[in-house]
C-alpha positions in Angstrom: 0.0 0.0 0.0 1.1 3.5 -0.9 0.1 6.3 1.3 -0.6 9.4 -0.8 -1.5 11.9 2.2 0.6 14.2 2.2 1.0 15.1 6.5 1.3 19.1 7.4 4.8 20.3 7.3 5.7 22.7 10.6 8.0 25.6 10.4 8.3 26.9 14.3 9.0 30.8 14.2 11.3 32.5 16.6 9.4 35.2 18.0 11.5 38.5 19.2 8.2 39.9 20.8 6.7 37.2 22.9 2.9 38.5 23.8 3.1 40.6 20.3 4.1 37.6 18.2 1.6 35.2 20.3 -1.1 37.1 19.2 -1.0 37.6 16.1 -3.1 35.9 13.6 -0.7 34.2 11.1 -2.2 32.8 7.7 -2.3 28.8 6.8 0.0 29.6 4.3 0.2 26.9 1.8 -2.0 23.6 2.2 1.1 21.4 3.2 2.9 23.8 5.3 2.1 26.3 8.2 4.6 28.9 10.4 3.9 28.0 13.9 4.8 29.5 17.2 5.6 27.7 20.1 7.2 30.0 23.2 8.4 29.3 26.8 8.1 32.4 28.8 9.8 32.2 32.2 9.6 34.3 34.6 8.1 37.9 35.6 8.8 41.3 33.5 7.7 43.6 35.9 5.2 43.0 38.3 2.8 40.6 39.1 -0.2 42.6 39.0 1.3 43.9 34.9 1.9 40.0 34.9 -1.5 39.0 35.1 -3.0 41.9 33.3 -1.1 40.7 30.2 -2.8 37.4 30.6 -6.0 38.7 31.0 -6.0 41.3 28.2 -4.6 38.1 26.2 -8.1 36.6 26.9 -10.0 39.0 26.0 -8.4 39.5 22.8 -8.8 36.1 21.4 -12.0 35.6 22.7 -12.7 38.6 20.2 -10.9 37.0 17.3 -11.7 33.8 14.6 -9.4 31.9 16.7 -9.9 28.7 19.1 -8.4 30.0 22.3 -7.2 27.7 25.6 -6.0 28.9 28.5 -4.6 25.6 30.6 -3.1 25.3 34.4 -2.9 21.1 34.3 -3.7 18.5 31.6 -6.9 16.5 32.4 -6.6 13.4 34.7 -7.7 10.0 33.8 -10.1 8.5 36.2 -12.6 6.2 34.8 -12.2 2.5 34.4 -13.6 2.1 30.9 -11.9 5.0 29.3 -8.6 3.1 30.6 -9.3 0.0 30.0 -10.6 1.2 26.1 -7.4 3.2 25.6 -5.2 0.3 27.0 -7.2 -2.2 24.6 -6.5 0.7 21.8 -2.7 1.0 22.7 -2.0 -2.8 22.2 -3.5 -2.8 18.7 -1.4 0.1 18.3 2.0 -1.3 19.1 2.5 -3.5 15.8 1.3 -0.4 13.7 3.4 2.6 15.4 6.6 1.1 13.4 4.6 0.1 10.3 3.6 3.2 8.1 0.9 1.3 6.3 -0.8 -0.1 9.3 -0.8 2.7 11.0 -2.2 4.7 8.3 -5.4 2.7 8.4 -5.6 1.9 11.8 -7.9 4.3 14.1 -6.4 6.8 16.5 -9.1 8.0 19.1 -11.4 9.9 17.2 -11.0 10.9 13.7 -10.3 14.3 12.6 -12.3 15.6 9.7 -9.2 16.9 7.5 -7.6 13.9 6.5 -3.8 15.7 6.3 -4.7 16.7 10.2 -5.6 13.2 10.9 -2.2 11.4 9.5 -0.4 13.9 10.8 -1.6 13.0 14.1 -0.7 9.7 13.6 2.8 10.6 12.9 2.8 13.0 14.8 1.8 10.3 17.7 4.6 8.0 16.5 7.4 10.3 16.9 6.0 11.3 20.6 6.5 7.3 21.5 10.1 7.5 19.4 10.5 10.2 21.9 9.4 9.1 25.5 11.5 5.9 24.8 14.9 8.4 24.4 13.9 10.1 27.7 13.1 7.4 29.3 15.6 4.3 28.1 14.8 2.6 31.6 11.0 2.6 31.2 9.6 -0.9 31.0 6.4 -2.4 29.1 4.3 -0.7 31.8 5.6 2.2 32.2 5.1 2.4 28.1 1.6 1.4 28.9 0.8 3.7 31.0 2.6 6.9 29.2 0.6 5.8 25.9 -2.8 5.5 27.6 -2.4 9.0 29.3 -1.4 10.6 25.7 -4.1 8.8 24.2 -6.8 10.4 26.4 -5.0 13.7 25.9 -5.9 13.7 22.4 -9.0 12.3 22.9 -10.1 15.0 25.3 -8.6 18.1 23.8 -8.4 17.3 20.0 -12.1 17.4 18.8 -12.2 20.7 20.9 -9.3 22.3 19.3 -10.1 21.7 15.9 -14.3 21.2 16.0 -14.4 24.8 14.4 -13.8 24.7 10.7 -13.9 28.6 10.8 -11.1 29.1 13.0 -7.9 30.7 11.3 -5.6 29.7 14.3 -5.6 27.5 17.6 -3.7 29.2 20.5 -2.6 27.4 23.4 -1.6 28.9 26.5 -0.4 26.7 29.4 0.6 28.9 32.5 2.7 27.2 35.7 4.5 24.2 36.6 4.1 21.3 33.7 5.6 17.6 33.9 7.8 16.5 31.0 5.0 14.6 29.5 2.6 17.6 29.5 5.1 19.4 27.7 5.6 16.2 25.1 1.8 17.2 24.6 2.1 20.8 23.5 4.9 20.3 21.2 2.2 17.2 20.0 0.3 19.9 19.5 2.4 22.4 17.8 3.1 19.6 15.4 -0.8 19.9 14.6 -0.1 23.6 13.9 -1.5 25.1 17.0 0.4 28.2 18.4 1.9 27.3 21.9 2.9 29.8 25.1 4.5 28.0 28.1 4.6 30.7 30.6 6.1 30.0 34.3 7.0 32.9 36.4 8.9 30.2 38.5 11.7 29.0 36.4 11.8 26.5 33.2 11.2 23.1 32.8 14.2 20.7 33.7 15.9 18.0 31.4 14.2 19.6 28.5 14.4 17.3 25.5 16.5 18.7 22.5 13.5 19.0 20.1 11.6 21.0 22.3 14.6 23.3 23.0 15.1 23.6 19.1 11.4 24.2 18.2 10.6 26.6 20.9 11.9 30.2 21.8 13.0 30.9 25.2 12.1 34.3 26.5 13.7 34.9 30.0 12.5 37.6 32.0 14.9 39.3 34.6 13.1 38.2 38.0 11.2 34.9 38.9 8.2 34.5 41.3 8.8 31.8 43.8 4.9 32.4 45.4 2.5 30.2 44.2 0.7 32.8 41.2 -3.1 32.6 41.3 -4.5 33.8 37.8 -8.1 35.4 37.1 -10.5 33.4 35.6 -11.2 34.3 32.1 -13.1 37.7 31.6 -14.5 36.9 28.6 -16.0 33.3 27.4 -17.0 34.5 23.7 -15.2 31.8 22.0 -13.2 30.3 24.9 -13.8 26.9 26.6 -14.9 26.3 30.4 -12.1 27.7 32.6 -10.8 24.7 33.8 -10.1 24.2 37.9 -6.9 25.3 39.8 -6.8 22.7 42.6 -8.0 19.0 42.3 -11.2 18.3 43.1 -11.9 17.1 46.8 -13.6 13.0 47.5 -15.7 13.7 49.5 -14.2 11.5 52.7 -16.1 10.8 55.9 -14.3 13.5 58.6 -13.0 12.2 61.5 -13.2 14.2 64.2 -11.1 12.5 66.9 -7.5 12.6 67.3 -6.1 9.6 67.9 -3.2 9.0 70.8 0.4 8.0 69.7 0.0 4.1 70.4 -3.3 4.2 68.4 -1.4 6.2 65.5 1.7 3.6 65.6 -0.7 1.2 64.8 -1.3 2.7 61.4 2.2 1.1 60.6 0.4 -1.9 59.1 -0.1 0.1 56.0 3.6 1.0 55.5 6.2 -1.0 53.8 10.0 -1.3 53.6 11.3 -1.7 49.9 14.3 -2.7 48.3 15.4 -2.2 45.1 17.5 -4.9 43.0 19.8 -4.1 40.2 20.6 -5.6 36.7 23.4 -7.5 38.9 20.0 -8.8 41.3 22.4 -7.3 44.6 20.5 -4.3 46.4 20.6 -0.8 45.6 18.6 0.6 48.3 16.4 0.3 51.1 13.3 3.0 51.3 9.8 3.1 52.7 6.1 2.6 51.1 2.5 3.5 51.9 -0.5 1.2 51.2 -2.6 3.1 49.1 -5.4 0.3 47.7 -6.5 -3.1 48.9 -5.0 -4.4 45.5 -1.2 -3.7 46.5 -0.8 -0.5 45.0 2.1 1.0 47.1 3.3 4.8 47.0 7.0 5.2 47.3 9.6 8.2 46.1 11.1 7.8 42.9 14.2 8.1 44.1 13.7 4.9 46.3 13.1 2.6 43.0 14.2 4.3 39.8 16.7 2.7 38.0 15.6 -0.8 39.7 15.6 -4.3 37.8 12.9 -5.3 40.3 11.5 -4.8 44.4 11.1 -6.3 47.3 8.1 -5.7 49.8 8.2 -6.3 53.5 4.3 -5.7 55.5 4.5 -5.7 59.5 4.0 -9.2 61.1 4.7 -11.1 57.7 7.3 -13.1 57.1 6.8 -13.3 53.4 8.8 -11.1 51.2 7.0 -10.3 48.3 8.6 -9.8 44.9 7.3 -7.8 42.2 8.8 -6.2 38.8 5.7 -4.1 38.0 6.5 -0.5 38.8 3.3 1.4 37.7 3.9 4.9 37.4 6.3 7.9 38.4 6.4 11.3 38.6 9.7 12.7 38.2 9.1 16.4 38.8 7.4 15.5 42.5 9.4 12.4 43.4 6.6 10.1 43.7 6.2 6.2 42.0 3.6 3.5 42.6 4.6 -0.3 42.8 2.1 -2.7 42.6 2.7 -6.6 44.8 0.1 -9.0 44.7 -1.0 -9.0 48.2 -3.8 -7.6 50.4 -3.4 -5.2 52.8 -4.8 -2.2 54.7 -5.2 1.5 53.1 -4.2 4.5 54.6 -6.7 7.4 54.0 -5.4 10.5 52.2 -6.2 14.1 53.4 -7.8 15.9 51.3 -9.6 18.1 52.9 -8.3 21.3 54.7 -5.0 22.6 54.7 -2.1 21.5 57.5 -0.9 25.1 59.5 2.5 25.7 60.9 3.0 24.1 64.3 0.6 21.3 63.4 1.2 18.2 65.4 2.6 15.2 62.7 3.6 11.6 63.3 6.4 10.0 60.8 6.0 6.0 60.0 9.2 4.6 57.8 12.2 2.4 58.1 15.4 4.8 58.5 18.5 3.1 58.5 16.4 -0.7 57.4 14.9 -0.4 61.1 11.3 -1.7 59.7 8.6 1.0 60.6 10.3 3.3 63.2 7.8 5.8 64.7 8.4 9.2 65.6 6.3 12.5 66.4 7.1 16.2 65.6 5.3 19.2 64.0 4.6 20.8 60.7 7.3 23.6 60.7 6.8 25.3 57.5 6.0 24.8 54.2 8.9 25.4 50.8 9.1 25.9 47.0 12.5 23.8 46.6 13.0 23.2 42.7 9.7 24.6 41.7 8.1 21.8 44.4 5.8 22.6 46.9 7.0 20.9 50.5 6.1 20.4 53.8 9.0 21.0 56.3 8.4 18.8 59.5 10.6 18.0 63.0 9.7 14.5 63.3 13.0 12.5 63.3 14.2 10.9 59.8 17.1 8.7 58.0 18.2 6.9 55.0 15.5 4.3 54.6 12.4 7.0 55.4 11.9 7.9 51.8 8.6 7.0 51.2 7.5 6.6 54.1 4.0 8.1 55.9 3.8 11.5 57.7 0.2 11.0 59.4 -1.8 13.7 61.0 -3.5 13.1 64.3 -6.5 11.9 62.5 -3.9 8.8 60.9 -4.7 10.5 57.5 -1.7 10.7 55.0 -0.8 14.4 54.7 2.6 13.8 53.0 4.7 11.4 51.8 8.7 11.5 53.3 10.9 12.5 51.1 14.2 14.1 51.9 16.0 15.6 55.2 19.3 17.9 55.3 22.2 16.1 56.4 23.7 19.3 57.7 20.5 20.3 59.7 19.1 19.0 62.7 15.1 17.2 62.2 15.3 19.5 58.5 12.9 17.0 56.7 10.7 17.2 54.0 7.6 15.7 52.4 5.4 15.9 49.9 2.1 17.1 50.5 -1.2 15.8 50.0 -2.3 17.1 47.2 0.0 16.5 45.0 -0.1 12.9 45.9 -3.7 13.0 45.1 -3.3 14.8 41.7 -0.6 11.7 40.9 -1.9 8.9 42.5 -5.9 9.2 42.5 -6.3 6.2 40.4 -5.2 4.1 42.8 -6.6 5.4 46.1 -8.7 3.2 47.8 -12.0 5.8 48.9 -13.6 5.3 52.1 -17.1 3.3 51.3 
């Protein structure tokens, strides 16, 4: 078979006048080819008040304009059972065809765009993507594969009959404003290959590890100051045009409160539900020893990255089990936030996540891990402060840590999980850190078990 479709050819402009050059309305130009912008725009200019007036007056003037306009803080988050299950079903019919230009010309991709150039583009376009997760990732197993694919398959089947529903639209302008995760990213220079203008703007600081092609298709525009402070934008002034603002914060389960505290020897009781890893090399000898929280029924175990990158497979230990369980399948990871999910085939006992409510300073914590391999030490301490360290968001705590508490629990008084250990500072005394709630949630909710 010969495939005569002829895919869109992308020439990415660099723009000299960031907000100037974003804005404007370029023509298609010819029907195989179109100038495209795509722009990371770090940092603050002035101030942050002139900061967010520039976004807003952004808004309003697309929303005023033949264009398809999106203004994103966070890709969507796939939570529904059939939709995973469908794309995973999708993605292993897709695997023989990715390499195979033939096959995957005639096999489905989500749904079908109406302009057939768009539609093998995307297809390519979605090939190269996978060519290009398997460079920045040359660890990542089968699963992790899986799991990447799926998530970029219901990115395009969310967003792309949006973006390109309107056959009267000139231009598609996508704006994506604060932190992003290296796959988000992958997704709006997806996009840009679809010839949709793309703004990264982050008054924090760039992206890490950015991947070559991005760096080469994309301008930089560096402004002198950064914002450290979390940045809370308007909502959209205007919604001629523009879709549904979409949420800052992740949406709260609602959980049943629990309005006692509980006492220390009820709390260490909650150690049940955390687990000491190791992590086996290529050579099968031990890397490291780290922590782990039960976060489903199934064996779905939250850890730090940190703890098991880079391992060949793990080993579980629960309290009062002898058994030590082995298991290969490593589920998911977050590099930006330190966080990973193993998954061992055995029962066991959830802890809740908090959710609900914000921790204060002075906040009395427990910490449940295995510093130094000693299996599920207990110690108490407050919630000192909270830091921006590397554009993440961190609780600071005084509850005593060591090597081996990486991934381990940092309960409130409730036993709810408020943050999962991560790091503490040799050179400081009880100087330890954790990730908060949250962002565990926004990683992880697919596999926390919800109070019935």
């Amino acid at each position: 078979m010969i495939v005569t479709t002829r895919p869109l050819k992308i020439k990415y402009k660099k723009s000299a006048n960031p907000f100037q050059d974003f804005m404007q309305i370029n023509p298609n130009g010819s029907a195989f080819t179109k100038e495209v912008i795509f722009q990371r725009y770090i940092g603050i200019p002035d101030s942050v008040d002139l900061y967010k007036e520039d976004i807003l007056k952004m808004d309003e003037y697309f929303a005023n304009q033949s264009v398809f306009y999106l203004r994103l803080h966070r890709l969507e988050v796939i939570n529904n059972k059939k939709d995973i299950d469908g794309l995973t079903e999708l993605w292993e019919k897709l695997q023989a065809a990715v390499d195979n230009i033939p096959i995957l010309y005639k096999t489905p991709l989500c749904g079908t765009l109406t302009n057939d150039q768009l539609e093998w583009t995307k297809k390519l376009s979605f090939k190269q993507i996978i060519h290009l997760y398997k460079e920045q990732q040359p660890q990542a197993n089968d699963t992790l594969l899986k799991n990447f694919a799926v998530k970029f398959l219901y990115w395009m089947d969310f967003y792309l009959p949006q973006i390109f529903s309107q056959d009267n639209c000139t231009s598609q302008k996508i704006v994506f404003i604060g932190d992003i995760t290296q796959h988000e990213l992958l997704f709006l220079y997806f996009l840009s290959t679809l010839g949709c203008d793309i703004c990264y703007m982050n008054p924090k600081g760039d992206i890490a590890n950015l991947h070559p092609i991005i760096a080469a298709s994309s301008t930089l525009h560096k402004c002198r100051d950064c914002y450290e402070q979390e940045l809370i934008i308007p909502k959209i002034r205007s919604m001629k045009s523009i879709l549904p603002q979409q949420p800052m914060l992740v949406p709260t389960p609602n959980y049943t409160a629990i309005t006692e505290e509980c006492s220390y020897e009820q709390l260490a009781a909650f150690a049940t539900s955390v687990v000491m890893i190791k992590t086996f090399g290529e050579d099968d000898n031990v890397l490291c020893f780290g922590s782990g929280v039960v976060l489903h029924q199934d064996g779905y175990i939250l850890t730090n990255l940190h703890v098991v990158g880079g391992g060949k497979y793990y080993s579980v230990i629960y309290e009062n089990d002898t058994n030590e369980y082995i298991t290969h399948q490593f589920v998911k990871y977050h590099d930006m936030h330190d966080l990973a999910i193993l998954k061992v085939e055995r029962k066991s006992k959830p802890l809740p996540v908090k959710v609900d409510g914000q921790l204060v300073r002075g906040q009395k914590i427990v910490a449940i891990g295995s510093p130094l391999g000693l299996f599920n030490s207990v110690s108490d301490g407050i919630v000192s402060g909270f830091r921006d360290l590397r554009n993440m968001s961190m609780i600071q705590f005084t509850a005593a840590i060591s090597n081996g508490s990486s991934g381990g629990a940092l309960l409130d008084m409730h036993g709810r999980l408020v943050g999962l250990i991560t790091a503490g500072f040799d050179d400081g005394q009880n100087l330890n850190l954790a990730v908060p709630a949250h962002l565990i949630y926004q990683f992880a909710q697919n596999f926390i078990e919800l109070p019935s």
